[in-house]
Steps between C-alpha positions, in 0.01 A plus 500: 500500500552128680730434257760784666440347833534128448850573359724637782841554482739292633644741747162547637402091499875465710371771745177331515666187571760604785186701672299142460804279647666805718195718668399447793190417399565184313436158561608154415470476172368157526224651675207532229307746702850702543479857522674800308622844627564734229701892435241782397685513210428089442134599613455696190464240312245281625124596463299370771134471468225392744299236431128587477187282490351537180210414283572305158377273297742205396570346212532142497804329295459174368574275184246391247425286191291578161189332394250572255199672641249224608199668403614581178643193336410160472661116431284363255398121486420290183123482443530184319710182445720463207802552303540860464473564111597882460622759698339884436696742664882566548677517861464868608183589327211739594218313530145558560205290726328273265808497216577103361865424693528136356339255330391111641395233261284247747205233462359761813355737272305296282389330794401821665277591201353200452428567925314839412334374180334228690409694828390795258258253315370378880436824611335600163270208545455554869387868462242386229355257723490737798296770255297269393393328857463857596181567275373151559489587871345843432205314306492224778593246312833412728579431874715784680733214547576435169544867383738535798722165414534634126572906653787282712644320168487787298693710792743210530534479105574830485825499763638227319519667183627811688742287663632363153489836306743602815765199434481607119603859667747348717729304240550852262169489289417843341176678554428502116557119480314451815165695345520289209520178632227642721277611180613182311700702236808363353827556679866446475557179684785682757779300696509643853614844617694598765394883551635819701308553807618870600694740273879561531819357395576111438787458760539147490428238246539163645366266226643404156310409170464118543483495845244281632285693804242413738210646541498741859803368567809592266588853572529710084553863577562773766309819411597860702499840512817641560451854520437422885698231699468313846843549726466158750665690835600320837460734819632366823250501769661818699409721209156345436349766714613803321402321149094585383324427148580855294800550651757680191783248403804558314634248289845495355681268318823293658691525173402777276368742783200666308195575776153428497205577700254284573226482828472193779198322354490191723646434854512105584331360781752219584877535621731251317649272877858490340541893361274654771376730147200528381381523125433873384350559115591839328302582218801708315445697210769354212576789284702394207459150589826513717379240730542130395299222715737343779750802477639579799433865674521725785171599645483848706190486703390838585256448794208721576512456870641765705705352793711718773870396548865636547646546154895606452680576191653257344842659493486432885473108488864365478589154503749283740699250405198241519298685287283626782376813509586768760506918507660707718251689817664867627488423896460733792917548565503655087616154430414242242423136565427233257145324520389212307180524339279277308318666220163475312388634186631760282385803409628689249812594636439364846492242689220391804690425772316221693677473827844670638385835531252728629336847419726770568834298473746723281647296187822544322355547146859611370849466591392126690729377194795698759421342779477143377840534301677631833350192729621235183868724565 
């Protein structure tokens, strides 16, 4: 196991040490590309292996934020203007399209329906004079002209009272109220509704009963479905190209750490000037509700394309005392030299290695621990 070999003991580590500082091999140990001679028996210990060019498909690491899914919620407006007289559903509820939210008491709606009841009556009117001018014309007893001027008021009658049985529509009136103010029957004289447009659960209530909206302007309710969210990622421009629509994501949350899975819906077409990111949507599937809109995650993008690089294991990447990444290359005199190397994406439990080595170099992928404890010596 790695475990055994990471571990030395400490007579071995001195005799690693005095070879490092003592052989004739060694070099200043200032020296960052300094070189190391080392005993068979030291040899032993260190697993070399050569660095081939290989073909992988990266995954992509990058933060992200929750939002509701876009094409399955909605922020709805008041209808109408008014003091808000009754609220009709609680914070949290399940809700479905067409279902009364709230309740507006305005001057609006008897002004609307006094609207439709007079365009109704014109285009009543207007279609009676059209039929009739119709069978004066067929017995000759009318000019084309006329019949055509009364076909045109009767056609513009007719959009008007479409156009005011659509208002009634638009401030919450109910089909069965709307057919009997259409057949002149009596009706319940209603205040205005504000109604569900889409099914799902009421996530946010932002009114009160007395509150005094405006109509299209004073935002009531936010409507979603929450079995699906949106996760809002930001990919820097270097990874754009290995990011498509339908690539698999993984989402996990920074605090709890449960997973989800979700697909790369929507790629952006702009790159933000001061992040050098652009915006990537994940349509995430939220089992259990787990994720909350503007909670922070991690975002795994698991890219399609297949790309050729040098990948090394990650147990080979050590780190200097500036952080920087370096590994240690076998050279030709069976002796080891340190190389920095910058490194690209991860995968699985590698690393791409984007520059600092080349195919065939041989890489300490155990024991390199040895080495850099004897050079800090």
């Amino acid at each position: 196991m790695r475990t055994k070999h990471l571990f030395p003991t400490v007579g071995w580590l001195l005799l690693a040490a005095t070879a490092c500082h003592h052989g004739p091999d060694a070099k200043a140990l200032g020296d960052k590309s300094a070189t190391f001679g080392l005993t068979e028996t030291q040899r032993a210990k260190i697993h070399v292996t050569p660095v081939r060019l290989t073909s992988f498909r990266p995954t992509i690491e990058v933060s992200g934020t929750v939002a509701f899914d876009g094409d399955h919620s909605a922020q709805l407006l008041a209808p109408i203007s008014g003091p808000v007289t009754r609220i009709a559903v609680e914070f949290g509820a399940q809700v479905e399209a067409g279902q009364p939210l709230a309740y507006v008491s305005s001057p609006d709606f008897a002004a609307d329906l006094a609207a439709y009841r007079k365009a109704q009556a014109t285009a009543t009117n207007a279609l009676r004079v059209a039929t009739r001018d119709s069978a004066l014309f067929a017995q000759d007893a009318l000019a084309r002209q006329d019949l055509e001027q009364a076909q045109t008021d009767a056609a513009s009658a007719v959009a008007d009272r479409d156009a005011a049985l659509d208002q009634l529509r638009a401030i919450g009136v109910d089909s069965a109220t709307i057919g009997a103010i259409r057949d002149n029957r009596p009706f319940q004289l209603q205040q205005g509704v504000i109604r569900a447009t889409i099914p799902g659960t009421l996530v946010e209530r932002l009114i009160t009963q007395g509150q005094l909206v405006q109509a299209g302007t004073t935002p009531c309710f936010t409507i979603a479905r929450l079995d699906t969210v949106w996760v809002m990622a930001n990919v820097f421009e270097s990874d754009l190209p290995d990011v498509r629509v339908g690539d698999l994501a993984t989402v996990v949350e920074t605090a709890g750490g449960r997973t989800f899975y979700g697909r790369v819906g929507y790629i952006g077409a702009l790159v933000d000037p001061d992040t050098r990111a652009t915006a990537v949507r994940i349509v995430t599937d939220n089992h259990g509700e787990g994720l909350k809109k503007d909670m922070y995650v991690r975002v795994d993008i698991h890219s399609q394309a297949a790309r050729q690089g040098l990948l090394v294991p990650v147990s080979a990447v050590l780190r200097d005392a500036e952080n920087l990444p370096f590994v240690f290359v076998a050279q030709a005199d069976s002796t080891f030299a340190r190389r920095p190397v910058r490194l690209g994406t991860r995968v699985g439990d590698e690393y791409e290695i984007t520059s600092g080595l080349a195919a065939g170099d041989g890489v300490i992928t155990e024991g390199g621990l040895y080495l850099q404890f004897a050079e800090n010596q």
